[in-house]
BABA-311584 format. One record per residue: residue number from 0; y, z, x of N, C-alpha, C in turn; residue in three letters. Coordinates in steps of 0.2 Angstrom, whole numbers. Each point is the difference from the previous one (the first is absolute). Layout:
<pts>
PT   nr   n_yy   n_zz   n_xx  ca_yy  ca_zz  ca_xx   c_yy   c_zz   c_xx  rest
PT  NUM      Y      Z      X      Y      Z      X      Y      Z      X   ALA
...
</pts>
This chain:
<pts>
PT   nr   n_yy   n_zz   n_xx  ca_yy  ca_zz  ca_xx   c_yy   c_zz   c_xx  rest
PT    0    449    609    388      2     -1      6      3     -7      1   UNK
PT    1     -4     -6     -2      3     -7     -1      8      0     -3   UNK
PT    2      2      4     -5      7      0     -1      4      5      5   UNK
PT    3     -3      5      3      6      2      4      1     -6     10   UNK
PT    4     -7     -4     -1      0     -4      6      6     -5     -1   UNK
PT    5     -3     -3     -7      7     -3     -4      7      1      2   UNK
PT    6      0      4     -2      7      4      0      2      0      6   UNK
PT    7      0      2      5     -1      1      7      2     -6      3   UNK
PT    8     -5     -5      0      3     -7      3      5     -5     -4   UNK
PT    9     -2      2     -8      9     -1     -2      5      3      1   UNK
PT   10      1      6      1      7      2      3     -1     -3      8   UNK
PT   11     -5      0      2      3     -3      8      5     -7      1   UNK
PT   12     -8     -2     -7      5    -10      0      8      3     -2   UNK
PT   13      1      4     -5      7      0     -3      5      2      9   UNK
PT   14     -5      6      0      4      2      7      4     -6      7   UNK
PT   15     -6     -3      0      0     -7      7      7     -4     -5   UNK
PT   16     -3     -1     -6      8     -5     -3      4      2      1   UNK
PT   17      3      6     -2      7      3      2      1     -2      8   UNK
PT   18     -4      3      5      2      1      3      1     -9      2   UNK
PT   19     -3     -4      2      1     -6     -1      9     -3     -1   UNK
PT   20     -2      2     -8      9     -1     -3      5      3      3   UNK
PT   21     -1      6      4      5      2      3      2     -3      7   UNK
PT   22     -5     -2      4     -2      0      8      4     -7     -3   UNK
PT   23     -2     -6     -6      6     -3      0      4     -3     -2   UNK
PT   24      2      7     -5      7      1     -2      5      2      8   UNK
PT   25     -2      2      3      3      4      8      1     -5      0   UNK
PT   26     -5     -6      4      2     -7      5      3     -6     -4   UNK
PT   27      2      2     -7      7     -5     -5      4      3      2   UNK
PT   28      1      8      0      8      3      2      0     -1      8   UNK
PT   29     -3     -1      3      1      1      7      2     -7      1   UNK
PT   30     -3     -6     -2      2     -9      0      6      2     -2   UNK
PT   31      1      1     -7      6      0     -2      6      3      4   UNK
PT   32      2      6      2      3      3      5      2     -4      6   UNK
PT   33     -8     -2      3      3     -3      7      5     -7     -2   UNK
PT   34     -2     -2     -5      4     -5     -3      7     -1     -1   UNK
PT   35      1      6     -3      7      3     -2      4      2      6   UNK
PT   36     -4      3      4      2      4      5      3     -8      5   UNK
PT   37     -4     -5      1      1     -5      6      5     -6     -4   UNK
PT   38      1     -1     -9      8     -1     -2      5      3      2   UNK
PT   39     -2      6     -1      7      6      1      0     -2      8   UNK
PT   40      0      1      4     -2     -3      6      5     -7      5   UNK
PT   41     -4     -4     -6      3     -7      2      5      0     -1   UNK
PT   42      5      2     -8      6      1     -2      5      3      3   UNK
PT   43     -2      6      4      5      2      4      5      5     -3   UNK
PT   44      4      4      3      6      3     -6      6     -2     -3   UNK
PT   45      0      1     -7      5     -3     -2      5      1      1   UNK
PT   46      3     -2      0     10      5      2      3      2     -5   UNK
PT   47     -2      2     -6      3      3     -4     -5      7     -3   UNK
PT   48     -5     -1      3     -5      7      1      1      3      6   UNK
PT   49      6     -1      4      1      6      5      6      5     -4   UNK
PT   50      0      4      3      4      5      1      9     -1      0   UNK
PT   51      3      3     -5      8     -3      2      3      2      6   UNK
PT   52     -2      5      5     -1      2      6     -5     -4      5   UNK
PT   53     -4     -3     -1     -4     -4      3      4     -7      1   UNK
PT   54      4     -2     -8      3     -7      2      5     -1      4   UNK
PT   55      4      8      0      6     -1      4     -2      1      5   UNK
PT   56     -3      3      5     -2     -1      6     -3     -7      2   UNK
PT   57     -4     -1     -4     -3     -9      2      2     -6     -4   UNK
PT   58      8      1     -1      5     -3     -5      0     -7      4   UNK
PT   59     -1      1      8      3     -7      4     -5     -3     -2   UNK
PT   60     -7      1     -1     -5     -4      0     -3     -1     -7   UNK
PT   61      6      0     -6     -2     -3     -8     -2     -7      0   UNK
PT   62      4     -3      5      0     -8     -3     -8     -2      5   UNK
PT   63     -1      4      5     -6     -6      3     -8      8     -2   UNK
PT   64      3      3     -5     -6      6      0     -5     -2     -4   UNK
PT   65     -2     -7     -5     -6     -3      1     -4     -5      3   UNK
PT   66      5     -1      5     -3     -3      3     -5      5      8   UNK
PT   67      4      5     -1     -5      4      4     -7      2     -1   UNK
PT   68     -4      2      6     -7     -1     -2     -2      9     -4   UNK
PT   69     -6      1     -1     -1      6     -3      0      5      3   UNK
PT   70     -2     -1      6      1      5      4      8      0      3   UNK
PT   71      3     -3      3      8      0      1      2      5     -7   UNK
PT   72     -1     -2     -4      1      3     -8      1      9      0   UNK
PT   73     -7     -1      2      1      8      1     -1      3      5   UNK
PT   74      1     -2      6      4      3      7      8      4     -2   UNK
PT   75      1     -7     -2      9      1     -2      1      6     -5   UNK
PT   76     -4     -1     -5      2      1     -6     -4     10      3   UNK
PT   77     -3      2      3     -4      6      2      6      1      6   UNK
PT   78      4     -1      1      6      2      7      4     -2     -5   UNK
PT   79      1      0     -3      8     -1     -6     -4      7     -5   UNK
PT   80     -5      4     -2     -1      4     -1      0      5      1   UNK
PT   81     -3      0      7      1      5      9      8      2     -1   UNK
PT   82      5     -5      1      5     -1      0      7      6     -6   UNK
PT   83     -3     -1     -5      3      2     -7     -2      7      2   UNK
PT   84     -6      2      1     -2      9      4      0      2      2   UNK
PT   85      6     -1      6      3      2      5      6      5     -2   UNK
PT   86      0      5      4      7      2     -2      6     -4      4   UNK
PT   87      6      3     -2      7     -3      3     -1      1      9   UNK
PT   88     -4      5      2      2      3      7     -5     -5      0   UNK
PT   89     -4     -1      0     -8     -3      2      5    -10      0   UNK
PT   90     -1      0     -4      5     -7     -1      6     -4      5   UNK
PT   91      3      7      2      5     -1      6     -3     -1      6   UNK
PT   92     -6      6      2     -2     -1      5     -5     -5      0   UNK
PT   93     -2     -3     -5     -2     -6      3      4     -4      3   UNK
PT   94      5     -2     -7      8     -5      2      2     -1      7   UNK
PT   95     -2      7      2      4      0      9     -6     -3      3   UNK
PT   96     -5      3      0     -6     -1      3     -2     -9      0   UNK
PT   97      5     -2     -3     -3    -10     -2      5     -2      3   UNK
PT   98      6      4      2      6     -5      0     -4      3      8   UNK
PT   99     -1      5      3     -3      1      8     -3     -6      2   UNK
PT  100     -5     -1     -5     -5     -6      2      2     -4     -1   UNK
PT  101      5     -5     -4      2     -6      2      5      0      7   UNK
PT  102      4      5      2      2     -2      7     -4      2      3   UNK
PT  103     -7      0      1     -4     -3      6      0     -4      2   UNK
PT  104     -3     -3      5     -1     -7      2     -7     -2     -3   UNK
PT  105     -2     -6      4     -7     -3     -5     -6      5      7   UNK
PT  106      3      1      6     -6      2      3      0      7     -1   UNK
PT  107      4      3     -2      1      7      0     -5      0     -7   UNK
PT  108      2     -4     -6     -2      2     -6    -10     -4      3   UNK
PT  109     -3     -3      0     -5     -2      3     -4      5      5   UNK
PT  110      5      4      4     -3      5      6     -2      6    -10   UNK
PT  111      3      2     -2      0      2     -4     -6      1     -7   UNK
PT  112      1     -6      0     -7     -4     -6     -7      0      6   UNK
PT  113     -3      1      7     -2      1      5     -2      7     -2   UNK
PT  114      4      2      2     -1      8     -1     -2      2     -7   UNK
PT  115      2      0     -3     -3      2     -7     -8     -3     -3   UNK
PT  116     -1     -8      4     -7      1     -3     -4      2      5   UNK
PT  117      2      3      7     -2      3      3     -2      7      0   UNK
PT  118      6      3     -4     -2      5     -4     -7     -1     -7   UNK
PT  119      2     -4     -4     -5     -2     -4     -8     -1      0   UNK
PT  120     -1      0      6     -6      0      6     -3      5      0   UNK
PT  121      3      6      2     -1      6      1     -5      4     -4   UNK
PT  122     -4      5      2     -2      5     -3      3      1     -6   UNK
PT  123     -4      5     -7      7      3     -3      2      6      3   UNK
PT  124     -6      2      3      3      7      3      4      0      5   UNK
PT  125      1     -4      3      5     -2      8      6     -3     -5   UNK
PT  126      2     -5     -6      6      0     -3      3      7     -2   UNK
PT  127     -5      5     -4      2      7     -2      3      3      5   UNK
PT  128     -5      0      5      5      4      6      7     -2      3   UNK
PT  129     -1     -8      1      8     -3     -2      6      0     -3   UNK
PT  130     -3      0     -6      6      2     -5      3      7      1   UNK
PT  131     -6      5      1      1      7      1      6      0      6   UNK
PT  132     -2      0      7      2      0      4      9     -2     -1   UNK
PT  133      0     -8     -3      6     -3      0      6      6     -4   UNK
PT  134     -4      2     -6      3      7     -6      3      4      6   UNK
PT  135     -5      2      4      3      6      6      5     -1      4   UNK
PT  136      0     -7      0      4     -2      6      7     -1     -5   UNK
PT  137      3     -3     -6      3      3     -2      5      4     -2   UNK
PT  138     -4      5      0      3      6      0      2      4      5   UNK
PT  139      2     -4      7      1      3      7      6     -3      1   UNK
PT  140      4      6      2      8     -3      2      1     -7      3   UNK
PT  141      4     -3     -2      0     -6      5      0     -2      6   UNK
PT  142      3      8      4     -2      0      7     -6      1      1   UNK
PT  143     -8      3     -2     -5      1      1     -2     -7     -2   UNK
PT  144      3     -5     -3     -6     -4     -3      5     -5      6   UNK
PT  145      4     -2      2      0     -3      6     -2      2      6   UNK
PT  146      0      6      2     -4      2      4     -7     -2      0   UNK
PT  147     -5      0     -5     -7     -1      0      2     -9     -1   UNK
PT  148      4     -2     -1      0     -8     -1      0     -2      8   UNK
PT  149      6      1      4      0      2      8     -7      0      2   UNK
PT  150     -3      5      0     -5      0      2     -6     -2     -1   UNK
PT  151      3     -3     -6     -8     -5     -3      1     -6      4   UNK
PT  152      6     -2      0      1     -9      4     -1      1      9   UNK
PT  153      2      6      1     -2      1      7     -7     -2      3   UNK
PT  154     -4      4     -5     -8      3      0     -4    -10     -3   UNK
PT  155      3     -2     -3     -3     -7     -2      5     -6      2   UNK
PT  156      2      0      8      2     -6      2     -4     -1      4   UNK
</pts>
């Protein structure tokens, strides 16, 4: 009996060390990674580790694009990727859609940025139903969707 109690609490001790070594073997790699992880970090991207597609979109901003911060880094660089996956029609109707918005004025574009995080505010269920609705409204001849425009402005002056 003495050699199987033996046994028993030596495999425990052996068991406790293992696990020991591993619990901190984990918290070496995990030191180590945050490490690595907060140089890769501080560093920023390099510009010859984007994308040949990526450069020519953010071609204007080679010369000052270390000196951007890591976040500006990959704003740009995650919209210059956005960018590259758009189709040609998707592409244009932005195009049009940005030349729209620079002839606004600053109150219109302002009444605008208003509204939208005004939206952002929202339920998700009450943006769903907005979107929805807006889809519908879409798709209504352009006499019916000025008709309901008329009537919206009547109804909330």
């Amino acid at each position: 009996m003495k050699t199987l109690s033996f046994y028993k609490s030596g495999r425990m001790e052996v068991l406790q060390t293992r696990k020991k070594i591993i619990n901190l073997t984990l918290l070496l790699l995990v030191v180590i990674f945050s490490e690595t992880l907060a140089w890769c970090q501080e560093s920023g991207i390099e510009w010859d580790a984007l994308s040949s597609g990526e450069k020519q979109i953010l071609a204007s901003l080679q010369d000052k694009w270390n000196t951007l911060s890591l976040e500006t880094q990959n704003r740009l660089n995650a919209g210059a990727r956005k960018w590259n996956a758009l189709s040609v029609k998707q592409k244009k109707s932005f195009k049009q859609k940005l030349q729209t918005w620079k002839q606004k004025s600053k109150d219109q574009k302002n009444l605008i940025r208003k509204q939208f995080k005004k939206f952002q505010n929202l339920p998700d269920t009450t943006k769903q139903l907005l979107r929805y609705t807006y889809e519908d409204f879409k798709h209504l001849s352009p006499e019916k969707q000025m008709s309901l425009l008329t009537m919206h402005n009547e109804t909330h002056r």
